[in-house]
C-alpha positions as CSV (number, residue, x, y, z in Angstrom):
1,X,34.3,-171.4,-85.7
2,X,32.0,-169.6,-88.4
3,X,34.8,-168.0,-90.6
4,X,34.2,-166.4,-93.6
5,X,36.9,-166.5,-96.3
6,X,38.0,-164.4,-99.3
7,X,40.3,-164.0,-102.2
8,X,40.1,-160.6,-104.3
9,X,42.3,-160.8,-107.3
10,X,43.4,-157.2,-108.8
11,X,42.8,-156.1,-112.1
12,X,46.9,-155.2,-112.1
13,X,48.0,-156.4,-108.3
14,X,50.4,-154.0,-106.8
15,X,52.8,-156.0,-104.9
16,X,54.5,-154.6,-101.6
17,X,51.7,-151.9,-101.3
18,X,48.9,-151.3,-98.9
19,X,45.5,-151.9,-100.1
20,X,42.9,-151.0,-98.2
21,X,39.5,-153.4,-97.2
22,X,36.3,-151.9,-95.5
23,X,33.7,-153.8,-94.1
24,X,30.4,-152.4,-93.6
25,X,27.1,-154.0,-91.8
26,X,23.9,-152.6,-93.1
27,X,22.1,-150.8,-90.5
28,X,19.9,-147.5,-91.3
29,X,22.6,-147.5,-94.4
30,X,25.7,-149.5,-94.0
31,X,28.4,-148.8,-91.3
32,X,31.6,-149.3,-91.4
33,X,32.7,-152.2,-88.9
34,X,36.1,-152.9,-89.4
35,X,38.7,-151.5,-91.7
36,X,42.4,-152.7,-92.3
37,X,45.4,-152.6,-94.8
38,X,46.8,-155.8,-96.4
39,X,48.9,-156.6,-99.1
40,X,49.0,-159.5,-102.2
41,X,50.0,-162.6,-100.6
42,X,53.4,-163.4,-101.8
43,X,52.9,-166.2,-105.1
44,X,49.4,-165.9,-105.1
45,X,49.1,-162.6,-107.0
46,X,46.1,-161.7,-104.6
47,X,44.1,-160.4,-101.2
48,X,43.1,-163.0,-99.2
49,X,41.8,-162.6,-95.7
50,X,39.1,-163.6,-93.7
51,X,36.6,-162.5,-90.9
52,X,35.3,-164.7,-87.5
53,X,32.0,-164.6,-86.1
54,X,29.8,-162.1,-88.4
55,X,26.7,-161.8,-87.1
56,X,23.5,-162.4,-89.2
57,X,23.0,-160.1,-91.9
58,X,23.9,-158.0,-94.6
59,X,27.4,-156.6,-95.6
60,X,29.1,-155.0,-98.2
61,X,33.2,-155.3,-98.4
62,X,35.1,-152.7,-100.4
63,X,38.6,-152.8,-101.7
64,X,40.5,-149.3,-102.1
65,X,43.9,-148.3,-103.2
66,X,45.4,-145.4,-102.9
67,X,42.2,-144.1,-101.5
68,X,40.4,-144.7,-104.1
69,X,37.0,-147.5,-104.2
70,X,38.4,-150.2,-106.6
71,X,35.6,-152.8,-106.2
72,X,32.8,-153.8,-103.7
73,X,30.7,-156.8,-103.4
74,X,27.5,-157.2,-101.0
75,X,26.8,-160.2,-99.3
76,X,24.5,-161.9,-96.8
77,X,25.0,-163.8,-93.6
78,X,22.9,-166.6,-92.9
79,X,22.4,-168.5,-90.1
80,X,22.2,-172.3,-89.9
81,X,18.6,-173.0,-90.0
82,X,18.4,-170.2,-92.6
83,X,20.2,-172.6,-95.3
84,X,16.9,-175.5,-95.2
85,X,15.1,-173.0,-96.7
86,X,17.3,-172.2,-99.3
87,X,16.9,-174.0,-103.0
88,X,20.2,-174.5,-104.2
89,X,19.0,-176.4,-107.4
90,X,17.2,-173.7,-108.4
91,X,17.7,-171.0,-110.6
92,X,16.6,-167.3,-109.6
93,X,15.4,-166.1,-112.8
94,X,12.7,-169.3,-112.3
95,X,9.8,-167.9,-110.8
């Protein structure tokens, strides 16, 4: 199974309250795929979720609470035969 992880650590975690986690797929702009509430997992002091079988492509995941945008972080999804290609060893400013 292809299952992406994550951990989101809160500047000052609220514990026992909702926080809420958008995910959006870029597409003419992004748009918002899936969208759910979750709360600090007990003894770890943060979010941690995860999301099955994203296709390929580009995504941006924001945190909110209270309504309000807290942090965001695009990311890409690549597939298998995507990663040879990929240089891990070297750095991006190198050009």
């Amino acid at each position: 199974d292809d299952v992406l992880w994550y951990a989101y650590r809160p500047f000052s975690a609220k514990m026992g309250r909702f926080y809420g986690i958008s995910l959006q797929k870029k597409s003419l702009g992004y748009q918002e795929i899936d969208l759910r509430n979750r709360t600090i997992a007990e003894g770890q002091g943060m979010l941690i979720d995860h999301y099955k079988q994203l296709e390929e492509g580009e995504y941006r995941l924001k945190v909110a609470f209270e309504n309000e945008v807290i942090d965001q972080i695009d990311f890409i999804v690549v597939g298998d035969s995507a990663t040879e290609s990929i240089d891990y060893e070297k750095d991006e400013t190198e050009a």
